[in-house]
C-alpha positions as CSV (number, residue, x, y, z in Angstrom):
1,X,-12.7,15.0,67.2
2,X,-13.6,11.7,65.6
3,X,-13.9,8.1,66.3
4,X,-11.7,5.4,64.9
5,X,-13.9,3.1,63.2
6,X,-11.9,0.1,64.3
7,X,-11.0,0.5,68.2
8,X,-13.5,3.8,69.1
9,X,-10.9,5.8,70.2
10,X,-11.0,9.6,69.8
11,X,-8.8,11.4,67.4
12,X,-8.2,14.9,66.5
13,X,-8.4,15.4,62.8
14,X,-4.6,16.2,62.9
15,X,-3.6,12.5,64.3
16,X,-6.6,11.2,61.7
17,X,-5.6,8.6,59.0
18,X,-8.0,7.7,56.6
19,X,-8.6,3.8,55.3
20,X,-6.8,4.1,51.4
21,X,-9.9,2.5,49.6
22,X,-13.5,3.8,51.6
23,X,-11.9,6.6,53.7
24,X,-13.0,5.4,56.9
25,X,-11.0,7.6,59.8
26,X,-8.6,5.5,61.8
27,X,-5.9,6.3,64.6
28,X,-2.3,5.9,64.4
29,X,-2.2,2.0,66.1
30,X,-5.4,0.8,63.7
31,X,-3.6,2.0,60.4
32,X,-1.2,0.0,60.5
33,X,-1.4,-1.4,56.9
34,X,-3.4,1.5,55.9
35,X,-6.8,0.3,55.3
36,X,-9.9,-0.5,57.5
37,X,-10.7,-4.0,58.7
38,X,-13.2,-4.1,56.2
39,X,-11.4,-3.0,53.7
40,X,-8.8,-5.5,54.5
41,X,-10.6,-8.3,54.3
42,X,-11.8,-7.4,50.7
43,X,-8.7,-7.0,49.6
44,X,-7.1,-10.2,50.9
45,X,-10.5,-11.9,49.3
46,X,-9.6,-10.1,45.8
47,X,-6.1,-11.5,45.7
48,X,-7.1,-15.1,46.8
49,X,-9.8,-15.1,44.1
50,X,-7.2,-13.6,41.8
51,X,-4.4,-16.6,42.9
52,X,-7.2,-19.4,42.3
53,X,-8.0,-17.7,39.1
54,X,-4.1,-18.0,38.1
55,X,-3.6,-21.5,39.4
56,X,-6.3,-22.5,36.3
C-alpha cells in the first residue's frame, strides 16, 4: 500500500497512478490530468512564460 501524495488516501500498487513528469503515486480521483499538483503548477507556469515569450 501507498499514499496518494495529493489527498493521503491509501492505494494498492494495482490502483497506483504515477504523476507523468516526477512519478509521484496518486489515486484514481487525484490523476485526473495525470500529473501531481506540483507538477501541474510548473507546467501551467512553463506555458504562460512560453505565451509571454510569443506575444514579444
Amino acid at each position: 500500500m501507498v499514499e496518494c501524495v495529493e489527498c493521503n488516501k491509501e492505494i494498492t500498487e494495482d490502483e497506483e497512478i504515477c504523476c507523468e513528469i516526477c512519478g509521484a503515486p496518486l489515486c484514481q480521483e487525484c490523476a485526473v490530468n495525470g500529473l501531481c499538483a506540483a507538477c501541474t503548477e510548473l507546467w501551467i507556469a512553463e506555458i504562460d512564460l512560453e505565451n509571454a515569450e510569443n506575444e514579444t
